[in-house]
C-alpha positions in Angstrom: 133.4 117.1 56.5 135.3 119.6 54.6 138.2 121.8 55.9 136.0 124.8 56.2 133.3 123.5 58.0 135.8 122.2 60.5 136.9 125.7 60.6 133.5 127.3 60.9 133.0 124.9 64.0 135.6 125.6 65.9 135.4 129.8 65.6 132.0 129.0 67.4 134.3 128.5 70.6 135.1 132.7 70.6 131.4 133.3 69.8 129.6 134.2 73.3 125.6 134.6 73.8 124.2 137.5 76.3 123.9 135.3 79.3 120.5 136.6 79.4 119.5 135.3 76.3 118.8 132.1 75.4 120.1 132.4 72.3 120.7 135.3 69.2 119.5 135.5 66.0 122.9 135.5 64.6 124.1 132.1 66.7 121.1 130.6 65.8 122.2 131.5 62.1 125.3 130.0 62.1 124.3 127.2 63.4 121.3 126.3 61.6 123.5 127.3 57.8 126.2 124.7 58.8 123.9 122.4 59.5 122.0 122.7 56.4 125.3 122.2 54.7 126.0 118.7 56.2 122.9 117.2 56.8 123.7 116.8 60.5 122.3 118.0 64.0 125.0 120.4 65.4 124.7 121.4 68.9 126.5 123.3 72.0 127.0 123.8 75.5 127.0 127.0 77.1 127.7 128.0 80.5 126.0 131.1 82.0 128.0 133.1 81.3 127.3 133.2 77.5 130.8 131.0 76.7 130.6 127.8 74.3 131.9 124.5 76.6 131.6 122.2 74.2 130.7 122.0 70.0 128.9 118.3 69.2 128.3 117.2 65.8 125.4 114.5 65.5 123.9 112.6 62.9 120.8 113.6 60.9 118.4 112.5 63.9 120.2 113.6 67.0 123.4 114.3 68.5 125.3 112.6 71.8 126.2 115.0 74.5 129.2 114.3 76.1 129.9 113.0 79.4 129.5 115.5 82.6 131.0 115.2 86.2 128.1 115.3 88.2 130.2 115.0 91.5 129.7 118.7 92.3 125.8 118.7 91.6 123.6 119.7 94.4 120.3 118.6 94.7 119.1 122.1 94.7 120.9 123.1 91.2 121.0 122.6 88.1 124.3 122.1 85.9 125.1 125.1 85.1 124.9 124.2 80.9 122.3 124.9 78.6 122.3 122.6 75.0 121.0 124.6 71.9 121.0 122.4 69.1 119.6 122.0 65.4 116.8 120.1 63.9 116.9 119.1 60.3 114.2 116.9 59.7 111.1 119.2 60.8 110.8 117.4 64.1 107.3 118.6 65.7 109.2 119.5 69.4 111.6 118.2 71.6 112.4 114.8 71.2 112.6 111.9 74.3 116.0 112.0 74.3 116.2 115.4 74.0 114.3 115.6 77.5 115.5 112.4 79.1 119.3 114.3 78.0 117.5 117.7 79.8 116.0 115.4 83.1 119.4 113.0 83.5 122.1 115.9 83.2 119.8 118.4 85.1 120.8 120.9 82.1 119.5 124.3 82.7 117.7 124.6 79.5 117.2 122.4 76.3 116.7 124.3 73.2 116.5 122.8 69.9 116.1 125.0 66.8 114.5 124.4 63.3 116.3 124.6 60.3 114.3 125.8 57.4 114.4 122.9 54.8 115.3 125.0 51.7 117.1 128.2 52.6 118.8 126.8 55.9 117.6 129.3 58.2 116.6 129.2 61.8 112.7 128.6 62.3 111.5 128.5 65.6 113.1 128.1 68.6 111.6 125.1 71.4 113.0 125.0 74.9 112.0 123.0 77.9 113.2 123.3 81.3 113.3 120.9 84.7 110.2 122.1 86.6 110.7 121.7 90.7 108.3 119.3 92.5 104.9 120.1 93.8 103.5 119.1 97.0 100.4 118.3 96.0 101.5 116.9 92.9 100.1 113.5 91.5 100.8 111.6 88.6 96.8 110.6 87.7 96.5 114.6 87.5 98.8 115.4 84.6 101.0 113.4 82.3 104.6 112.6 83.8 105.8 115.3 80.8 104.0 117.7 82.3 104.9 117.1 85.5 108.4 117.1 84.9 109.2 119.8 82.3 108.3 123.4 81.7 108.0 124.1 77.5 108.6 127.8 76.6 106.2 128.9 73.9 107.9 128.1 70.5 109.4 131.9 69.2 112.2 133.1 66.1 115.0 133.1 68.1 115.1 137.0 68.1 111.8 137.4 69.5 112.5 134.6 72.7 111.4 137.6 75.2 112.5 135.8 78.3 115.5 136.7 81.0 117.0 133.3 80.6 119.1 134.6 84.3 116.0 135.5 86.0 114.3 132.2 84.9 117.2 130.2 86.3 117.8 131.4 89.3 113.9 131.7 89.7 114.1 127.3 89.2 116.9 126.8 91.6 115.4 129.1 94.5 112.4 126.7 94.5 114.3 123.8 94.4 116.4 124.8 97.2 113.1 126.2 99.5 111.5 122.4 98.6 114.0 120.8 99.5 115.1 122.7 102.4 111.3 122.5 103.3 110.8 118.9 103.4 114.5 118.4 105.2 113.4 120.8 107.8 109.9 119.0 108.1 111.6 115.7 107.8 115.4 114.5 108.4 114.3 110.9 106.9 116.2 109.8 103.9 113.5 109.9 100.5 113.2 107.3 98.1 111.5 105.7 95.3 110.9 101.6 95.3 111.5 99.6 91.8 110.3 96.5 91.4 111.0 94.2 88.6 109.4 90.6 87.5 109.1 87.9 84.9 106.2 86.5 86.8 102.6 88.5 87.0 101.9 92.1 88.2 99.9 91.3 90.8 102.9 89.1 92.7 105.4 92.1 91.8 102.9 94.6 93.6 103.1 91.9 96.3 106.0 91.9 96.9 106.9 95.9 96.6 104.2 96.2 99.6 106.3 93.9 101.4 109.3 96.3 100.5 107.8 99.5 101.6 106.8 97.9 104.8 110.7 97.1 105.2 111.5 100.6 104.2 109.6 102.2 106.3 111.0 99.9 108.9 114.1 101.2 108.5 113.1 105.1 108.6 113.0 106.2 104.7 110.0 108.0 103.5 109.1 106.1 100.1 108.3 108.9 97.7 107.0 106.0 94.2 106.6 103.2 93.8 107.5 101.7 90.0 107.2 98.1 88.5 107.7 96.5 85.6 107.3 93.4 84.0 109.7 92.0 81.5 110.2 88.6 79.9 113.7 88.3 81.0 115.9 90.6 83.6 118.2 92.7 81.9 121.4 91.5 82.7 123.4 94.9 82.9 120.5 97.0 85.0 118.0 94.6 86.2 115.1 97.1 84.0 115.4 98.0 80.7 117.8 101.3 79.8 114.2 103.3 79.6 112.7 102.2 82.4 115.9 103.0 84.0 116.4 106.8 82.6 112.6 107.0 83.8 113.2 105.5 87.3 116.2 108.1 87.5 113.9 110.7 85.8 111.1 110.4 88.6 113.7 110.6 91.5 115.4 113.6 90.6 112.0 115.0 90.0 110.9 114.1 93.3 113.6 115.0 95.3 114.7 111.1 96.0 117.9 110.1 98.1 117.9 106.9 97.1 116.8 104.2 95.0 115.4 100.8 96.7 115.1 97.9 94.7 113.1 94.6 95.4 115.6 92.3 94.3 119.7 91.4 95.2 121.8 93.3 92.7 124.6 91.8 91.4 127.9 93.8 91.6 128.0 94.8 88.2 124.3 95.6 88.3 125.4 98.1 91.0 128.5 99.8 89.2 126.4 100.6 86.0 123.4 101.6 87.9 125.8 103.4 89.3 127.2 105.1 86.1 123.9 106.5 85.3 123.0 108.5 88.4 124.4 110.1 91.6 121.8 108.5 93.9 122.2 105.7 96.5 121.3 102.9 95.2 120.0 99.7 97.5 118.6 96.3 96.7 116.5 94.4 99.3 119.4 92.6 101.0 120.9 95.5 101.8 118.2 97.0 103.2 117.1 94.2 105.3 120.8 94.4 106.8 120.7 98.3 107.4 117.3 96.8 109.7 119.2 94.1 111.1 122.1 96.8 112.0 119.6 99.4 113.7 118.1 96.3 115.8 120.9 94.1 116.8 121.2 95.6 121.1 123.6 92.6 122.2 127.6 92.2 121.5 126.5 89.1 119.9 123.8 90.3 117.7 126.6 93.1 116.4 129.0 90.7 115.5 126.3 88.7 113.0 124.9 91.8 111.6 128.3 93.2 110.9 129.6 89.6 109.9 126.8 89.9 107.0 127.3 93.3 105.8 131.5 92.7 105.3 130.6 89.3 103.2 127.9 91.1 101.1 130.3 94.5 101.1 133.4 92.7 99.8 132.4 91.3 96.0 131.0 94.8 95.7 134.2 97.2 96.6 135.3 98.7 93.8 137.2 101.3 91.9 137.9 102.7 88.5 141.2 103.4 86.1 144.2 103.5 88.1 143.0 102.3 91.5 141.6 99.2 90.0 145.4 98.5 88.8 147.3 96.4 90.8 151.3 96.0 90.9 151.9 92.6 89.8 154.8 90.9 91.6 157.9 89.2 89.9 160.3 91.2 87.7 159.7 95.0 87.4 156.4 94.4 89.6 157.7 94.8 92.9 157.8 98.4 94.9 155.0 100.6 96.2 152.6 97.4 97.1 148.8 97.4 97.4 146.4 100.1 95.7 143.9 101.6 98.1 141.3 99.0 96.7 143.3 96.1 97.5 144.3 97.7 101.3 140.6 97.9 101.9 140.0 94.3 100.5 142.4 92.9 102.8 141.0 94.6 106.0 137.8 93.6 105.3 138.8 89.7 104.7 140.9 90.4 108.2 137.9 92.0 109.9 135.4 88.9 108.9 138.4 86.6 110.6 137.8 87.7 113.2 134.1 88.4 113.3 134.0 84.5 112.5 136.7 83.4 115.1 134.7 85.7 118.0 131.6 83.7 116.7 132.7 80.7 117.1 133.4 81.4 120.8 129.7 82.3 121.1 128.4 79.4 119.7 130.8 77.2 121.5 129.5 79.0 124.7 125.7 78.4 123.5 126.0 75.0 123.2 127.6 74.3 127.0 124.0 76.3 127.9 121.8 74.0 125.8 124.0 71.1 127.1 123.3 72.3 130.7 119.3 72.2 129.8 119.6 69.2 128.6 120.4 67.9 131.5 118.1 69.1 133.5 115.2 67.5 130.9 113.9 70.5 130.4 111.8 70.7 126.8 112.5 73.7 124.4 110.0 74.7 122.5 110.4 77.7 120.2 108.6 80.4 118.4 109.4 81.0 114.6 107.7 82.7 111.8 107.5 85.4 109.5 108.9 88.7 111.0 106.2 90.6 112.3 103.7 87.7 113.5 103.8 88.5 116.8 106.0 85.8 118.1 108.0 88.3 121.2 104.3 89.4 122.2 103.0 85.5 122.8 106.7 84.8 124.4 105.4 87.7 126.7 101.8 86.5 127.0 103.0 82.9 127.4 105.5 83.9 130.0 104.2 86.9 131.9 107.6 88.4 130.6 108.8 91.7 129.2 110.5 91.2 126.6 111.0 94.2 123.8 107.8 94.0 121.3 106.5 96.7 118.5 104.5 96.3 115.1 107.0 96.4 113.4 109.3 94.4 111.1 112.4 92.6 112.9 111.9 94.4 116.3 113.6 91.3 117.3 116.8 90.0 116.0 118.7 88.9 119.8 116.9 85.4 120.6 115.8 85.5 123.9 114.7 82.6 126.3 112.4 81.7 129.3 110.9 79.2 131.1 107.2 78.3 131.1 105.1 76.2 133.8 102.7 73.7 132.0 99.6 72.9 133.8 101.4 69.5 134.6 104.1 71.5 136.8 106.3 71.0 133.8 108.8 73.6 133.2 109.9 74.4 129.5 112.2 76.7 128.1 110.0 78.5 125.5 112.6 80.8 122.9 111.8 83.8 120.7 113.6 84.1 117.8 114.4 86.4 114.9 111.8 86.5 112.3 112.1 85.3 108.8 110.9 87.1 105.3 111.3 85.9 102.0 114.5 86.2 99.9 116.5 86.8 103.5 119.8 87.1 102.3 122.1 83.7 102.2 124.9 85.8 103.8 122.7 87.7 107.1 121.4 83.4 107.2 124.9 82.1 107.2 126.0 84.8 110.1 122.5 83.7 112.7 123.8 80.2 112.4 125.0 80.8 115.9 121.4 82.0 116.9 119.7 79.2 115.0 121.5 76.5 116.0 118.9 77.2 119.4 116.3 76.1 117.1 118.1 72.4 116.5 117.7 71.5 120.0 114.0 72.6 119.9 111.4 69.6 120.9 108.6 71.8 119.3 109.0 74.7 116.6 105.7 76.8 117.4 105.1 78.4 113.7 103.7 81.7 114.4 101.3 83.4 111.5 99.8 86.8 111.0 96.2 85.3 110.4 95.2 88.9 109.4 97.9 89.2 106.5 96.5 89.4 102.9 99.5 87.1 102.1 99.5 84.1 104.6 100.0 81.5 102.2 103.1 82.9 100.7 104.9 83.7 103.9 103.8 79.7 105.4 105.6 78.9 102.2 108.6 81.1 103.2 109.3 80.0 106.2 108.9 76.4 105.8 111.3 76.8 102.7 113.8 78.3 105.2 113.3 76.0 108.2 114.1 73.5 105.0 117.3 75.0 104.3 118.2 75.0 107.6 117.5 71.4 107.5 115.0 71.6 110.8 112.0 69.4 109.1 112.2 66.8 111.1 111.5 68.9 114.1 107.8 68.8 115.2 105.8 71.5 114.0 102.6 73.6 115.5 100.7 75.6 113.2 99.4 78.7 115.5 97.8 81.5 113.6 98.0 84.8 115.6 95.9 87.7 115.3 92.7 86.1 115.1 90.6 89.0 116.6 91.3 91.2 112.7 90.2 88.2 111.0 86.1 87.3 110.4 84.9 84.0 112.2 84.6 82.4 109.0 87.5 82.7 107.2 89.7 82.0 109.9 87.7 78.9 111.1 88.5 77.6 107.2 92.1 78.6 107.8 92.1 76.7 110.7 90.8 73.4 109.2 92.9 74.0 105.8 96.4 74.5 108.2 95.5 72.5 110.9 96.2 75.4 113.4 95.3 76.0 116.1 94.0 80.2 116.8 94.5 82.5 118.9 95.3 86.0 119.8 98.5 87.2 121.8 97.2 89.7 123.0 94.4 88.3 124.6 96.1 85.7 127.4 92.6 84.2 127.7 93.3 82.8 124.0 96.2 80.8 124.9 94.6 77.9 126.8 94.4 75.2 123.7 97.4 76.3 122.6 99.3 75.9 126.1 97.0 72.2 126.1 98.3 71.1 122.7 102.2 72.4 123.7 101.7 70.1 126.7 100.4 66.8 124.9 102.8 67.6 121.7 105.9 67.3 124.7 104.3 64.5 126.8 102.4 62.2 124.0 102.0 58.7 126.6 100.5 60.9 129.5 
């Protein structure tokens, strides 16, 4: 680029457009002529007040704005920067990138201007703008464009007849009075549910359904839902850098709080997820924890939950530039000691030392309890199953008990026990505990040890199903591939599939032959008398 181009650019930094204009004929002039002359998009930042922020030269296809601090973004605002930049290659509109740039920087406007292939002069002018959410807005209605984006009629740049001010402040009125609408209706965090597979669709969709139902468990209000297939994960993001910018596209758009997605990201996953937006961002371990943290009632049911959240916390603390320095020791390394970073690392390694030492105590004092039942003789027989089978409503039915039960996923995460009289005037100790789900993180598995080590002692394991669930098969599968890992096979196992009132005669009756199980319906204490038969005979075999 020669000398007086360079020049010519930077005297656009004392140039200033009518901040209620979107841009002059003259600006538009100067910048389409020095485009012409180098064969390159050339572009700017202005602030509303009419000042240039920034000057970006491109190549013949685009240009790449510069970085932004979104820290100070509201919801309810837009940046405060409009781009005006050149096209040289008679593009018919706005490019994707010029949009996605528009959507992921929340940009007040996006205009890009022709340049006139043989004299160099501006053509028309084309300018989009972030369009605030609609109620009753549904993607099958309009195209996700048109959802998203409001497109100013294409105009010369001296006959744009618009109050770019007006229009502005128009925008972020009605993004504040949405948003303050649906925060006064509703208090709930919003968010948007990505899943991501290599295997089919249809399992993906599955298994997203199964994700909501945990969302809602654990009081968001899930705005999307978005999946996508690939042939391998992208290592970086998890999704592709599209389906990514769209993900980010459609929660901004929405309103979203957070982002939820159906699979453990790693920590790196996190931090560059985390580089492209300002929204929370969850996988499905962490959510199941945030459950397990609203549930857990007891002392003891704090410590695990807490236990779990500190090991899955501690890989992912992190920092950037200077705080991720450390001091090294030895020569010229020794003085002000630990970064920030490092201080939080160690409290948190301190803080599970003590989690673990304070369970220890607790499983030390469960097993003088089961060493007291034992004995007495006294059979244990307990309830296990996929979370939200019903197993704390048949405990109650079984034992004419109370104990805490709701539809909904891990209402019960404190095992609780009580005794049941067989028609043999045999007492039993029949336990509820917490509920499995697939993919249950190692870490919240490694901290219930103390709770499933009741399940070791067990005589019987009573595996509880939802025989009403569209996806029986796969949660069987789950929890016998857990009860695996927890290396309780050899423990005898009762097949009992719950719920069997919502199921047609039929269909259960194959289910029944298929599983060997045995049905009934919790609910319905009349149901229970094969079951209570077959606990009997399973825990007296010679009688």
């Amino acid at each position: 680029m020669k000398a007086n181009q360079l020049r010519r650019l930077e005297k656009m930094y004392t140039r200033r457009i009518p901040p209620h204009e979107i841009i002059t004929q003259e600006f538009a002039r100067q910048l389409t002529e020095i485009s012409h002359e180098i064969g390159r998009q050339v572009g700017v930042l202005v602030d509303r007040k009419g000042h240039i922020n920034s000057v970006i030269v491109g190549d013949a296809t685009q240009i790449v704005l510069p970085v932004m601090d979104r820290s100070r973004l509201a919801a309810s605002r837009f940046n405060g920067l409009r781009c005006l930049h050149t096209h040289i290659r008679g593009e018919a509109g706005l490019t994707h990138d010029d949009l996605t740039d528009l959507a992921l920087l929340r940009l007040d406007l996006m205009a890009a201007v022709d340049v006139e292939p043989k004299t160099g002069l501006p053509g028309l002018v084309r300018a989009a703008h972030l369009l605030p959410a609609r109620a009753n807005q549904h993607e099958e209605d309009e195209t996700r464009e048109a959802q998203i984006y409001g497109f100013l009629t294409p105009h010369q740049p001296g006959q744009l007849d618009l109050d770019f001010v007006e229009l502005i402040e128009s925008l972020e009125a009605e993004l504040a009075r949405n948003r303050g609408a649906r925060k006064a209706a509703d208090t709930r965090d919003r968010a948007i549910l990505v899943g991501v597979t290599t295997g089919t669709t249809a399992e993906a969709k599955e298994s997203l359904e199964e994700l909501r139902e945990l969302a809602i468990s654990a009081g968001l209000v899930v705005l999307d839902e978005i999946v996508q297939r690939r042939q391998n994960l992208e290592p970086k993001t998890l999704v592709g850098k599209g389906k990514l910018e769209e993900v980010i596209i459609r929660s901004l758009q929405l309103g979203a709080d957070m982002i939820v997605f159906d699979r453990e990201l790693s920590p790196a996953q996190v931090r560059a997820i985390n580089e492209a937006t300002d929204l929370k961002i969850v996988d499905r371990s962490q959510l199941i924890l945030d459950i397990f943290a609203q549930r857990a009632q007891t002392a003891e049911g704090r410590i695990q939950v807490e236990l779990a959240q500190l090991k899955y916390m501690l890989p992912r603390l992190s920092g950037s530039g200077a705080e991720m320095s450390r001091l090294m020791g030895g020569i010229g390394g020794r003085g002000p000691g630990e970064t920030k970073l490092e201080v939080d690392r160690r409290r948190v390694r301190d803080r599970i030392t003590l989690l673990e030492t304070k369970l220890k105590d607790v499983r030390e004092s469960r097993a003088q309890r089961r060493a007291q039942r034992a004995r007495r003789e006294m059979p244990v027989v307990s309830i296990v199953g996929y979370t939200n089978a019903g197993k704390s409503t048949l405990l109650n039915a079984l034992t004419n008990s109370n104990v805490h039960a709701e539809q909904r996923m891990f209402a019960t995460l404190d095992p609780t026990s009580r005794r049941l009289r067989l028609p043999q005037e045999q007492e039993i100790i029949v336990n509820d505990t917490v509920g499995f789900i697939r993919d249950l993180p190692k870490d919240l598995l490694a901290a219930f040890k103390a709770t499933l080590e009741e399940m070791e002692q067990s005589d019987l394991l009573l595996h509880l199903v939802d025989a009403s669930s569209p996806q029986v098969e796969n949660q069987i599968a789950s929890v016998n591939r857990i009860l695996g890992d927890l290396q309780l096979d050899a423990i005898p196992r009762l097949l009992v599939l719950n719920k069997a009132d919502l199921v047609a005669p039929e269909e259960l009756e194959n289910r029944c032959d298929v599983y060997n199980a045995i049905p009934i319906s919790a609910l319905r204490r009349e149901s229970l008398g094969r079951l209570v038969n077959e606990i009997s005979e399973r825990l007296n075999p010679d009688v």
